[in-house]
C-alpha positions as CSV (number, residue, x, y, z in Angstrom):
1,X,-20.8,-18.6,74.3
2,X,-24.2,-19.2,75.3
3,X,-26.9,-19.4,72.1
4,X,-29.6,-17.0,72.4
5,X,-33.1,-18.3,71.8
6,X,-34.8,-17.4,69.2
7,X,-38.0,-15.1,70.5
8,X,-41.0,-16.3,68.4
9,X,-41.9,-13.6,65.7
10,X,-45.0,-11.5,66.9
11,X,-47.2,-9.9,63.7
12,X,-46.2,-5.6,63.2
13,X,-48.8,-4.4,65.1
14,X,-50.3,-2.4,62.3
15,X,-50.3,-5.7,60.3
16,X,-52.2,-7.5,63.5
17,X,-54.2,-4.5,63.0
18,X,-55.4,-4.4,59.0
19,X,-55.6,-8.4,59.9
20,X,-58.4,-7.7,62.7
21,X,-59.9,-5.1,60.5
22,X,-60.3,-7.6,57.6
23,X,-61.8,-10.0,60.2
24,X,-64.2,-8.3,61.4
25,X,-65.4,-6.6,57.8
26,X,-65.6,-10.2,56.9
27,X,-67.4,-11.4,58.9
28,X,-70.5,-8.8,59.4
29,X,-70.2,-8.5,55.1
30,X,-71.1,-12.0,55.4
31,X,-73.4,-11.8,58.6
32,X,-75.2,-8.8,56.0
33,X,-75.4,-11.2,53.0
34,X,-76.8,-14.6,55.0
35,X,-79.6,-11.6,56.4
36,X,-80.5,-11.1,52.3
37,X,-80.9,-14.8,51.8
38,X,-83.0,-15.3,54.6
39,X,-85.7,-12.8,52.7
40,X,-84.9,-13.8,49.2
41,X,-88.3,-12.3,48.1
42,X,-87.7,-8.9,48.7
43,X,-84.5,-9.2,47.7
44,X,-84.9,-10.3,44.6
45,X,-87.5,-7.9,44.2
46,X,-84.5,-4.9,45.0
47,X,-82.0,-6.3,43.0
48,X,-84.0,-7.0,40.3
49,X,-85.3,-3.3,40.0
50,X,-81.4,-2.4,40.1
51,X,-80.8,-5.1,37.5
52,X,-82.8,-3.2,35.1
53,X,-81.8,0.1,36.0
54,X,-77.9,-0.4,35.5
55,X,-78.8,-3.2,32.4
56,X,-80.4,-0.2,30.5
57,X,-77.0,2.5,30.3
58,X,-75.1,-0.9,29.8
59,X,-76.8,-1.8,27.0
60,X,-76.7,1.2,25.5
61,X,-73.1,1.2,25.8
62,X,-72.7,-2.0,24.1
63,X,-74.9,-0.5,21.4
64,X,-72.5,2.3,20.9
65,X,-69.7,0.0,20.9
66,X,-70.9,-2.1,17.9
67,X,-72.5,1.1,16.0
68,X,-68.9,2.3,16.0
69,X,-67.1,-0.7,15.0
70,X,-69.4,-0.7,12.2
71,X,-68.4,2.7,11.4
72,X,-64.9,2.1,11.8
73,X,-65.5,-0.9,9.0
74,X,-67.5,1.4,6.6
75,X,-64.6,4.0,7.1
76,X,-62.1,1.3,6.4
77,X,-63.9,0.7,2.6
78,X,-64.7,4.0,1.7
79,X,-63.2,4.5,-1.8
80,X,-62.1,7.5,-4.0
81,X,-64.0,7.6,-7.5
82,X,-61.4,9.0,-9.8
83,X,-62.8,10.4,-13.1
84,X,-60.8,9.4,-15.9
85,X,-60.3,12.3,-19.0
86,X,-63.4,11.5,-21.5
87,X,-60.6,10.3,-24.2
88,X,-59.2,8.3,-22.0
89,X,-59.9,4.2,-23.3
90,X,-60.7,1.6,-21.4
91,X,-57.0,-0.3,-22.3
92,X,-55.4,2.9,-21.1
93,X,-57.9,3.2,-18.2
94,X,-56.8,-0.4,-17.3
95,X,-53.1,0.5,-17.6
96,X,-53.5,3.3,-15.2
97,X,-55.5,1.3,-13.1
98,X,-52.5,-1.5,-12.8
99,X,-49.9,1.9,-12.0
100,X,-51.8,3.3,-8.7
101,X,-52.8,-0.3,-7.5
102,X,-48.9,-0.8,-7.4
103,X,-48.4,2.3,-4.9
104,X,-47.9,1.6,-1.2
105,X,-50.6,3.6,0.0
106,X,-53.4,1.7,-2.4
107,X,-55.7,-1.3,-1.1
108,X,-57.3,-2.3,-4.0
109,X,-58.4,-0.8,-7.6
110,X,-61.4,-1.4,-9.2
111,X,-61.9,-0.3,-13.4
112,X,-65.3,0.6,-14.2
113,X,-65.2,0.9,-17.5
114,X,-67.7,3.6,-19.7
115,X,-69.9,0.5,-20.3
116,X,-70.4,-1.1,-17.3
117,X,-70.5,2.6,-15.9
118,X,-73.7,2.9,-18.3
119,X,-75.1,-0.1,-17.5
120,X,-75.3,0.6,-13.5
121,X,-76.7,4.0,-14.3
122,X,-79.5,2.3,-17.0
123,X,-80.6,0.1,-13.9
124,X,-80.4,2.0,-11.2
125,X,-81.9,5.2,-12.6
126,X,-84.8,4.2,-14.3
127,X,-84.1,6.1,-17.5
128,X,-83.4,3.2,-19.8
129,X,-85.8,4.5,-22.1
130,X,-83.9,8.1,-22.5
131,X,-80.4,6.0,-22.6
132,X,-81.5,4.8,-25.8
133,X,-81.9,7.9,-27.7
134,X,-78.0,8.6,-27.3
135,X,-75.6,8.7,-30.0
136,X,-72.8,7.8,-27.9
137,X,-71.7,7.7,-24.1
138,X,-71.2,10.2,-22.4
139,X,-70.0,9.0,-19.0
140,X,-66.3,8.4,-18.4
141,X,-64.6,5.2,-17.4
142,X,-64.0,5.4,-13.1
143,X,-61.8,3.8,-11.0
144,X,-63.2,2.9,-7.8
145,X,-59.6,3.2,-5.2
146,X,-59.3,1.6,-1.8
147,X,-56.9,4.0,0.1
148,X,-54.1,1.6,2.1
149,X,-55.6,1.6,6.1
150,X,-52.8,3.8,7.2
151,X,-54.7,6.4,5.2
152,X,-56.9,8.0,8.2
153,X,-56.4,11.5,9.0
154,X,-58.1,13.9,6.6
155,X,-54.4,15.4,5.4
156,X,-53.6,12.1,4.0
157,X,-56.6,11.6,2.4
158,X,-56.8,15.1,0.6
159,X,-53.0,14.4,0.1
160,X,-54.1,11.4,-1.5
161,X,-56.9,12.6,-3.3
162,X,-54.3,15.6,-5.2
163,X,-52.0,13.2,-6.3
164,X,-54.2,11.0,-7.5
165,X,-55.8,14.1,-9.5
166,X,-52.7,15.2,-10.8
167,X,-51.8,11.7,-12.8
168,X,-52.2,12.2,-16.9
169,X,-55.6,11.0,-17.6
170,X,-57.0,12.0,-14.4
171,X,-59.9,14.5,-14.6
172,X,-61.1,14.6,-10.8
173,X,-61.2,12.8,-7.6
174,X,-64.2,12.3,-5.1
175,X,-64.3,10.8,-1.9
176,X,-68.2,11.5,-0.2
177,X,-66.8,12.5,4.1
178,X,-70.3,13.7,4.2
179,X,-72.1,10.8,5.3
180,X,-69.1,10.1,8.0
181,X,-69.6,13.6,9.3
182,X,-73.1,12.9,9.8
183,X,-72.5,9.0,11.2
184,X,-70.2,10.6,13.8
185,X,-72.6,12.9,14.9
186,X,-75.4,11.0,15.6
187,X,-73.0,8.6,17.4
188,X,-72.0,11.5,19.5
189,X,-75.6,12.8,20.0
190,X,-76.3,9.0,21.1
191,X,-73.4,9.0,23.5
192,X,-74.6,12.0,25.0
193,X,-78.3,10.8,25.3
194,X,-77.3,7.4,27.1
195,X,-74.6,9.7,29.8
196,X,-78.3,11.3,30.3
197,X,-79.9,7.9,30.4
198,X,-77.5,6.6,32.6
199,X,-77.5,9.6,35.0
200,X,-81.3,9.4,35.6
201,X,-81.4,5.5,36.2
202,X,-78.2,5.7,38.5
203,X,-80.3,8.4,40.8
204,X,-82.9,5.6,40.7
205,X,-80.8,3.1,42.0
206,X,-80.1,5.2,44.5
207,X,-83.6,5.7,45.3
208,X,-84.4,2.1,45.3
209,X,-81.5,1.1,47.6
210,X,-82.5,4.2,50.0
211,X,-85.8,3.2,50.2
212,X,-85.1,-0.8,50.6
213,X,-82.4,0.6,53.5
214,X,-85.0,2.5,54.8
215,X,-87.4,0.0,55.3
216,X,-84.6,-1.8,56.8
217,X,-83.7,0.4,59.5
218,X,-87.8,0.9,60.5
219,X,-87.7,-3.2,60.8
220,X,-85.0,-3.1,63.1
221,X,-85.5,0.0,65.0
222,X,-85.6,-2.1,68.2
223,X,-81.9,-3.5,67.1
224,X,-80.8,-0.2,66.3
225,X,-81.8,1.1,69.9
226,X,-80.6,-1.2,72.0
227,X,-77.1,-1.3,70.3
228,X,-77.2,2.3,71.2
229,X,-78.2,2.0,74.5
230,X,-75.0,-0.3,75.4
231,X,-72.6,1.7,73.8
232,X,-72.3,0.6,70.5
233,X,-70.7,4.0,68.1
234,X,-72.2,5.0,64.7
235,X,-70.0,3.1,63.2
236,X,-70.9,-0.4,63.9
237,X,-74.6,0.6,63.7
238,X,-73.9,1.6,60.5
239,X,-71.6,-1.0,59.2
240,X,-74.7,-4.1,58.1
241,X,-76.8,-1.4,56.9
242,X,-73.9,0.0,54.4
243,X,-73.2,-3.4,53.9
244,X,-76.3,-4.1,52.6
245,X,-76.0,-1.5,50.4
246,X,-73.4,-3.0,48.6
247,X,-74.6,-6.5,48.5
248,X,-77.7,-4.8,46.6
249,X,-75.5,-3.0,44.0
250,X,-73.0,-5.8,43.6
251,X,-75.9,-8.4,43.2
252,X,-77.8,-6.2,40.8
253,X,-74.3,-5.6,38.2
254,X,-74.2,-9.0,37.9
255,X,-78.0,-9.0,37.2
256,X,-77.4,-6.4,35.0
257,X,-74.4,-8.2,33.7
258,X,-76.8,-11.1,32.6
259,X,-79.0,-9.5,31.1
260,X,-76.7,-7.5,28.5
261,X,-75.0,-10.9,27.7
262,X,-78.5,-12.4,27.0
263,X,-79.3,-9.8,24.3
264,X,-76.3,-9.8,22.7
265,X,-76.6,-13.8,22.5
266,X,-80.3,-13.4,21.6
267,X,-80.1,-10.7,18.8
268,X,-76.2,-12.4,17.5
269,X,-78.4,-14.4,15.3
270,X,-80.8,-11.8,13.6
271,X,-77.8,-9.1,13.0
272,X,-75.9,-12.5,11.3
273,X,-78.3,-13.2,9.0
274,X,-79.0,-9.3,8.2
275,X,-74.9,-9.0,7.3
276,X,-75.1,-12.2,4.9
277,X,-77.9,-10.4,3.4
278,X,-75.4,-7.1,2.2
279,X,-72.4,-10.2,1.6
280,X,-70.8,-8.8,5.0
281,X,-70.0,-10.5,8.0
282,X,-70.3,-8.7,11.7
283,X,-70.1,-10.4,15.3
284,X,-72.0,-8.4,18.2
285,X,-69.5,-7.8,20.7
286,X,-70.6,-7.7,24.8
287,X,-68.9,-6.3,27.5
288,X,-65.6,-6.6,27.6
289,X,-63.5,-7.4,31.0
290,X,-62.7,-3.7,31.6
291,X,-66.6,-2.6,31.3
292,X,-68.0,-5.5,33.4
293,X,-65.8,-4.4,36.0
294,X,-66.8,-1.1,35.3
295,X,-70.7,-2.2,35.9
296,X,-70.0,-4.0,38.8
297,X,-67.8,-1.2,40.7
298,X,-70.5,1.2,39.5
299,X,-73.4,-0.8,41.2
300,X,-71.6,-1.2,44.1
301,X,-70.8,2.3,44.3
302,X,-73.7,3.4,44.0
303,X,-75.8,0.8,46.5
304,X,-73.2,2.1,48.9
305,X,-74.0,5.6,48.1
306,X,-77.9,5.0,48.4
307,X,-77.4,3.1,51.8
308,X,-75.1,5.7,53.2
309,X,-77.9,8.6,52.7
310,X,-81.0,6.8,53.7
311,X,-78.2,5.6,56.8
312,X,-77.0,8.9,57.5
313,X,-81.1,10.4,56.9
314,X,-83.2,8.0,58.9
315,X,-81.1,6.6,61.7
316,X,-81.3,9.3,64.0
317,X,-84.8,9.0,64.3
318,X,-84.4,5.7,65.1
319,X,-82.1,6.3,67.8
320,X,-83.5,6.9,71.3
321,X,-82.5,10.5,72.8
């Protein structure tokens, strides 16, 4: 039998299709690009003012970010002050002490005894002088308990907080949620101020790029009109404008980008030495991978977005009738 050659293999034609497509997008994206670098002036002048505009929100955010891992650390060593009965000695308050830091759901215990208990209070009150005229003490010895950190929801910790007050020599148990309450508020009232924030600067950016498009489309008016006049559709008209557009908002997330990095670098040394001050340590953390993507899709979202109005507003007066 006879071998049949083997035909060469042709591309799917909607594969030779997305193939041209990509071709073509790349080349005029690049065409647009090599047409910002030839005026870098005024292009760094645009991407600049978008550089600040999307560096604002984003700093904010990384702000918000640190203010609640801080929050998440002073949640992670709030204790419970158990009150020990008034009868209750220190030996036996030490005992006790030795009992609940052996349960599973305990961090740490910490005895403050009746006299170190008056001895904070003699400093930090100022009444040192009225402490003196006491017979005996009247405060009771504490212990100061670090809940385990599986010990998060408020059920555990007021489940926590009755069995601790139901031991024998217990008198009461206080753990102070108020302050948290109000920490988490203001977090949320700040999360709600930079959505605001980042709202009003993301309509400038789309000012900015409409106007630069703008300004654009008046330089090239005779461009614009001749394409028209030998056939060329919307879309191709279109396509450098929109392109620029994008360059603009891609260019000024990684300005933006920059810019939040160089804080956090800049102010990683101040917040350092203000957490060895309180004994602490804390790192300022930047954007992360997910949220620098996030600012970089966003500005070139929204350079696209301004481009396509100030397109879709200003070329048909452009265009010859």
């Amino acid at each position: 039998m006879r071998r049949q050659r083997r035909r060469p293999s042709r591309p799917i034609p909607v594969v030779a299709a997305l193939q041209d497509w990509l071709a073509r997008e790349g080349r005029a994206a690049l065409e647009t690009l090599d047409r910002l670098i030839d005026s870098p002036l005024g292009t760094l002048m645009t991407v600049g003012a978008i550089a600040i505009a999307l560096a604002l929100p984003a700093t904010l955010f990384v702000a918000l970010q640190n203010i609640e891992r801080l929050g998440g650390s002073w949640d992670q060593s709030a204790a419970v002050s158990l009150f020990l009965a008034e009868d209750v000695t220190d030996e036996e308050a030490a005992e006790m002490a030795s009992l609940i830091g052996a349960r599973a759901d305990i961090a740490q215990v910490e005895l403050i005894s009746k006299e170190a208990g008056l001895a904070e209070f003699r400093e930090y009150s100022g009444l040192g002088a009225a402490l003196d005229h006491l017979s005996e003490n009247p405060l009771p010895a504490v212990l100061s308990i670090h809940p385990a950190p599986e010990i998060r929801t408020r059920a555990q910790t007021q489940a926590l907080l009755a069995a601790l007050e139901a031991l024998p020599g217990a008198d009461f148990a206080r753990l102070d949620t108020q302050w948290a309450q109000r920490f988490h508020a203001i977090v949320a009232l700040l999360r709600t101020v930079s959505l605001l924030i980042g709202c009003v600067l993301g309509l400038t950016v789309l000012l900015v790029v409409g106007n630069t498009i703008r300004l654009e489309i008046e330089n090239r008016r005779g461009e614009v009109q001749i394409m028209d006049l030998v056939g060329a559709t919307r879309g191709f008209i279109r396509r450098p404008f929109l392109y620029s557009g994008a360059w603009y908002g891609l260019l000024g997330g990684i300005g933006a980008w920059l810019m939040v990095g160089a804080a956090v670098l800049w102010l990683q040394e101040p917040v350092g030495h203000l957490a060895d001050l309180y004994h602490t340590q804390f790192d300022l953390s930047g954007l992360d991978l997910r949220a620098s993507a996030a600012l970089l899709a966003a500005g070139v979202l929204m350079g696209t977005l301004g481009s396509w109005i100030a397109v879709g507003r200003h070329l048909s007066h452009v265009e010859p009738d």
